[in-house]
ROKOL-722531 format. One record per residue (C-alpha): residue in three letters; y, x, z negated. Coordinates in steps of 0.2 Angstrom, whole numbers, plus 5000, padded with zeros to 4 digits. Example, Ala and Ser with C-alpha at 12.3 -4.5 7.8 and 13.67 -1.06 7.14 Angstrom:
// ROKOL-722531
Ala497850624961Ser499550684964
***
This chain:
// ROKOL-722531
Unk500050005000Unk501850095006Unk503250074995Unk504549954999Unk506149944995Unk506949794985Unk508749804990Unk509449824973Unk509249964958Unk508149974947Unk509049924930Unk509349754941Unk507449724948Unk507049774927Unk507949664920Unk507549514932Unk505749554928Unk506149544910Unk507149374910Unk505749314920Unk504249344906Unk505549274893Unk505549114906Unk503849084907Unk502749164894Unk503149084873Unk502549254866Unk503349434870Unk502949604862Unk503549774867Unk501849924865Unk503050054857Unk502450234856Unk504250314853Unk504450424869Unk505750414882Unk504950264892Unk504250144877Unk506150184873Unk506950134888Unk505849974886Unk505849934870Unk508049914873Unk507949824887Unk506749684879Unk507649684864Unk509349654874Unk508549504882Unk508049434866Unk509749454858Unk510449374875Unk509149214871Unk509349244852Unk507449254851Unk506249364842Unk505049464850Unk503549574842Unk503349804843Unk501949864840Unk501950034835Unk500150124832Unk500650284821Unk499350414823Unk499850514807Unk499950684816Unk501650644826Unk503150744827Unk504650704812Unk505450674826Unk504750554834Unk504750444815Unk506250474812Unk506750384833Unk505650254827Unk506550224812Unk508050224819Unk507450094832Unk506649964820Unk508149964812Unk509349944825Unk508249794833Unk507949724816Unk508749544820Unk507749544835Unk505849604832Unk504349554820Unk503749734818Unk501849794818Unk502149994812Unk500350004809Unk499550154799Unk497550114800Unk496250214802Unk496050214819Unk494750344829Unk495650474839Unk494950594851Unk495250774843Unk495950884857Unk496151064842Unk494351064838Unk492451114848Unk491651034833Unk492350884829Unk492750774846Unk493450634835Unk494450604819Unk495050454809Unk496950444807Unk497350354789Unk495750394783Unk495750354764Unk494150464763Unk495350594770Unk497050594762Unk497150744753Unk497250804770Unk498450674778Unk500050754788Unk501050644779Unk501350484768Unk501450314781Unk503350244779Unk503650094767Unk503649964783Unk502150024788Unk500449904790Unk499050014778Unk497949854774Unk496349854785Unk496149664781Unk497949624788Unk496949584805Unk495549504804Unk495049594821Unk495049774813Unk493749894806Unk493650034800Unk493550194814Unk493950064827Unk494550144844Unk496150154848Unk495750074866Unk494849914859Unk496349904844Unk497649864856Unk497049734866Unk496349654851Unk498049624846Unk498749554859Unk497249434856Unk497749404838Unk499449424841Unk499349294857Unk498849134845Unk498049054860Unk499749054872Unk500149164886Unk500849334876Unk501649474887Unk501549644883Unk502849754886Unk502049924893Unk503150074900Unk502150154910Unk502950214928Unk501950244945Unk503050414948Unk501750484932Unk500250514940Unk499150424954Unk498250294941Unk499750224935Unk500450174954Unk498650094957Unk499049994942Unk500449914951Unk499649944968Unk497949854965Unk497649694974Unk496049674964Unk496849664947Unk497249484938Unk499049434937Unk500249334929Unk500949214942Unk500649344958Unk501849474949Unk501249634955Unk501949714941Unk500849634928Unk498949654924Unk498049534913Unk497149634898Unk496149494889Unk496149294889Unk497849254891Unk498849424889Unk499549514901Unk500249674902Unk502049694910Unk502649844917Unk504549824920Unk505049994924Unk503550034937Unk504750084948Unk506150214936Unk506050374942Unk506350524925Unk508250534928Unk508550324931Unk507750334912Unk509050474907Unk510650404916Unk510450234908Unk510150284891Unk511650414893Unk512650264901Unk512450154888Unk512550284874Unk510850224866Unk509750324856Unk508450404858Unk506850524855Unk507750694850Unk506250804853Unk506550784872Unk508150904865Unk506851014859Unk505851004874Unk507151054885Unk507751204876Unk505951244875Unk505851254894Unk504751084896
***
């Protein structure tokens, strides 16, 4: 499939995107991880909210070993969408693969059997009960935790989630939005049903790196301060 051009920018086709899953699905979450694009997604959701005066869900999976960095963005951002989001920081004991180690291929984040050896102490907001989902145990993956809740968080209705992944990243991520195979929401092209009724929406498909830059610099927004570290480091 060749790339065909919409006729406008891509902060435009974004938030038309945007105000069209507001429109037509009754429950909206954003999949916040903390880095430049969850970022760039998470305030243009939270803009649309305000503009409808509606609440939307973030769900943030914190993997205990994460950079201060990237906390402290987090922070920042859950508080400055705080009249607008239901926030899901969850801090579980979630398996992981273990990229540092040829003896251990997995570890458990959170794991209360292990937390003389945490990283660090999970923030006061944070989700640490394992019974707060009925849908979680123990070790659980992280790929089957997040589509679980959407499932929970979906109540039976058609729940949008909120993903920012773009297709310039690497070849899977264009299939994504390429894929005529896929099950959408509504013919969108730029959304891919995950389970029952929740679909995955991917507004920003179509941002190239320095679209992401100049908006948050345009609109003086915050952001992930270890991309200042990357930078100087070369990355």
């Amino acid at each position: 499939m060749a790339k065909r051009s919409l006729g406008i920018d891509v902060l435009t086709a974004a938030r038309q995107r945007i105000a069209t899953v507001f429109d037509e699905m009754p429950r909206v979450y954003v999949s916040f991880s903390g880095g430049k694009d969850s970022s760039v997604m998470l305030h243009l959701v939270a803009a649309e909210a305000r503009k409808r005066n509606r609440k939307i869900g973030v769900l943030l999976v914190d993997l205990e070993a994460q950079y201060k960095l990237t906390i402290q963005h987090a922070e920042e951002m859950f508080a400055l969408y705080a009249d607008v989001i239901e926030p899901y920081w969850c801090a579980l004991p979630i398996s992981l693969r273990n990229a540092v180690s040829q003896y251990q291929s997995q570890w458990i984040c959170w794991d209360e059997e292990s937390r003389t050896d945490w990283v660090r102490e999970p923030p006061p907001i944070a989700i640490t009960d394992t019974g707060y989902f009925p849908l979680f145990s123990h070790g659980m993956e992280f790929e089957d935790f997040v589509p679980e809740f959407g499932r929970w968080y979906a109540q039976g209705k058609v729940a949008a989630c909120f993903v920012g992944i773009r297709t310039q990243e690497s070849l899977n991520r264009w299939r994504t939005i390429a894929s005529e195979k896929k099950q959408r929401f509504d013919g969108h092209g730029w959304t891919t049903r995950v389970v029952d009724a929740v679909y995955n929406c991917y507004p920003i498909y179509d941002w190239q790196t320095e679209d992401l830059w100049t908006y948050v610099a345009r609109e003086r927004l915050p952001y992930n301060r270890l991309y200042d570290r990357m930078h100087q480091a070369g990355l």
